[in-house]
Every structure is written in structure tokens, then in C-alpha cells.
C-alpha positions in Angstrom: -7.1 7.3 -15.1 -4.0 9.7 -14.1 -0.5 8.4 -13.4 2.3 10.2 -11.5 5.6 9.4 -13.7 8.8 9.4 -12.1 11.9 8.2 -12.9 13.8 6.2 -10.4 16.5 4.9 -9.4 16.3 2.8 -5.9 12.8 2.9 -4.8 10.5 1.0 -2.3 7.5 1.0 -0.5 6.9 -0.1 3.2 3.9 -0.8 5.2 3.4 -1.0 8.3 7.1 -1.0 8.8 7.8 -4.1 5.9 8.9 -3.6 2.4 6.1 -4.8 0.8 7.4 -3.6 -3.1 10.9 -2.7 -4.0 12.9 -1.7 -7.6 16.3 -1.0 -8.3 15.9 1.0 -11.6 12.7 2.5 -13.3 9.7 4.1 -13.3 7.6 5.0 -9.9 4.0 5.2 -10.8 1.6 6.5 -8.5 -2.0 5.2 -10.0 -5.3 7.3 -9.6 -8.6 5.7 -10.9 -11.7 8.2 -11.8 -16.1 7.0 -12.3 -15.5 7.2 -15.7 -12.2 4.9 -16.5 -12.9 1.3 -18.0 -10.3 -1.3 -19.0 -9.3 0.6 -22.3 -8.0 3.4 -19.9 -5.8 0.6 -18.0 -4.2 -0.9 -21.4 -3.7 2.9 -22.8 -2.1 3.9 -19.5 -0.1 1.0 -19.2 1.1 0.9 -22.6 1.9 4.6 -22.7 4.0 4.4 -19.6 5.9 1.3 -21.0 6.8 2.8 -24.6 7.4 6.4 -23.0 10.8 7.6 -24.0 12.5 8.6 -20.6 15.8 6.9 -20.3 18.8 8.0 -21.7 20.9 6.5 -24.7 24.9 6.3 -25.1 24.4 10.1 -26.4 22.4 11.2 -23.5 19.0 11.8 -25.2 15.6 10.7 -24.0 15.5 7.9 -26.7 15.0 4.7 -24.4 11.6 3.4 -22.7 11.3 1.6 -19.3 11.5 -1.6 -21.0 14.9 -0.6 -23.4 16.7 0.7 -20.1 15.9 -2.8 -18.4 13.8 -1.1 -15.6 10.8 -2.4 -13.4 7.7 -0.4 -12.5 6.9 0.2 -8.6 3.0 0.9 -8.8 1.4 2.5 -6.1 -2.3 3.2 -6.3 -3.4 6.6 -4.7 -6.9 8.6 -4.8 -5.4 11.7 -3.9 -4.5 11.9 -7.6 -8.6 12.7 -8.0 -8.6 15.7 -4.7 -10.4 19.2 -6.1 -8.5 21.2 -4.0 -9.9 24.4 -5.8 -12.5 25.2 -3.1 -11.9 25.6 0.7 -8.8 24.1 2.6 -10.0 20.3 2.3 -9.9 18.2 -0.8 -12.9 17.1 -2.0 -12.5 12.9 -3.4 -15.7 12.7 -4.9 -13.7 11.8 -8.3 -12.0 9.1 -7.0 -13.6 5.8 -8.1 -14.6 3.6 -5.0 -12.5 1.5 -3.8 -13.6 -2.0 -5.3 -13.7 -0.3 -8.8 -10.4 2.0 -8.3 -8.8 -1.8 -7.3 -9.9 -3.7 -10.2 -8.5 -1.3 -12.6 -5.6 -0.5 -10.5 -4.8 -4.4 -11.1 -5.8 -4.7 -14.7 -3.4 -1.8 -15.4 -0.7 -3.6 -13.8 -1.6 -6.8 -15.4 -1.7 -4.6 -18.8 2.3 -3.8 -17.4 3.6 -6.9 -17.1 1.6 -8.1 -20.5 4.1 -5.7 -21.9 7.0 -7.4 -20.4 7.6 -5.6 -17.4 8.7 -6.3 -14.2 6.1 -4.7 -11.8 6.7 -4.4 -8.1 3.2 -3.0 -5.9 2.1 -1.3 -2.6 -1.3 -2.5 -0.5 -4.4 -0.5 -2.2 -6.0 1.0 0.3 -2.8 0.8 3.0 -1.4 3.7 4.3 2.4 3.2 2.9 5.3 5.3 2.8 7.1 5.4 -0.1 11.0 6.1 -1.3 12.6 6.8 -4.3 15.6 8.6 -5.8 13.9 10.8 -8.7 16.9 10.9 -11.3 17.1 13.7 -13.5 14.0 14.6 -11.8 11.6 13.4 -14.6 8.3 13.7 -13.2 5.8 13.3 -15.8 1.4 13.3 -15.2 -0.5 11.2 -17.5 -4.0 10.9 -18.6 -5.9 8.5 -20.0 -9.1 10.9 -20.9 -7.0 13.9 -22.2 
């Protein structure tokens, strides 16, 4: 699995014109599911993005996690994460997972979230959604499950 880590401030996802996720303060986690991922790559995600050290302390060091800052998780999932864009103009997918198996992991990693006491807000798998956010710092972080 690859997750797209962004710190947020305001952030929300519409579809078809309707908020259908929203957050005030957190992380913005954009979700890519590969063949090869299994439930052990959902917990280790999850529980890497949880405990990741991100948020400012009183002394203005990356000391605090998403869950010691009192954020919430927007997770959106998104097979682009998996396009080879190395030959020709068009992205080649082929790595994404398929869809019923990209959505069962998808939903075990945010289950493996809120297992770890977060609050976690979603998009529509599969929808075509436009999402907002305020990147604050900009921390923008790319984690792997298989690396």
C-alpha cells in the first residue's frame, strides 16, 4: 500500500456536489492499494500514519502525532497512487489492485485508524470527488508499506 501524507488544516471532500467527508484539523491521506498488499500492509500503514510525528509541540518541533495534536484523518482512496507514468504520455494502472480488493483493504486500513483511536472522515471509493485542504507547513509525506 502507498499513502499520500499531508497535513491539514480545514479539509473536505465533495461528490457530486455534497460533502460527503469533512475534518477540521489533521492528516489528509490519499490511499493506493497494490496485487500484493494484505491486511498486515493496512495495520502497518495505519499505524505508521497515526504514531507519525508531524505536529508541532509548545517549542515548535515535530514531536506530536495525529492523535497527540487531537486531529482526525480524511481518507480518500485513489489508484492513481499505482500509474507507471515512465513510458509513453498515458499511465499505465496495471498495479492498482482491482477494485473489490483495493476496497476491502482501503476499509480495513481505516478500520485499523479508528482501532487506534482516531477520528476518520472518508470519500466514495470509486467516485470521482473533489477534494480540499489547507496543506500547513506544507508537510507532504509518501509512505510505503512494502519499502
Amino acid at each position: 500500500m502507498k499513502a499520500v501524507v499531508q497535513r491539514s488544516g480545514l479539509a473536505s471532500v465533495t461528490v457530486e456536489g455534497k460533502t460527503v467527508g469533512q475534518i477540521d484539523h489533521g492528516l489528509v491521506v490519499l490511499v493506493g492499494v497494490t496485487h500484493e498488499d494484505s491486511m498486515t500492509d493496512a495495520k502497518y500503514l495505519a499505524e505508521k500514519i497515526a504514531n507519525l510525528r508531524i505536529f508541532e509541540d509548545d517549542s515548535q518541533k515535530m514531536n506530536l502525532s495525529v492523535k497527540d495534536a487531537g486531529g482526525a484523518i480524511l481518507s480518500i482512496s485513489q489508484f492513481t497512487l499505482y500509474g507507471d507514468c515512465r513510458k509513453g504520455r498515458r499511465p499505465n494502472f496495471m498495479e492498482a489492485a482491482k477494485p473489490d480488493i483495493a476496497n476491502e483493504l482501503y476499509e480495513k486500513f481505516n478500520r485499523a485508524l479508528e482501532e487506534q483511536g482516531l477520528t476518520v472522515e472518508t470519500g466514495v471509493f470509486g467516485a470521482m470527488m473533489d477534494v480540499q485542504l489547507t496543506n500547513q507547513g506544507p508537510v507532504t509525506l509518501i509512505i510505503e508499506s512494502q519499502k
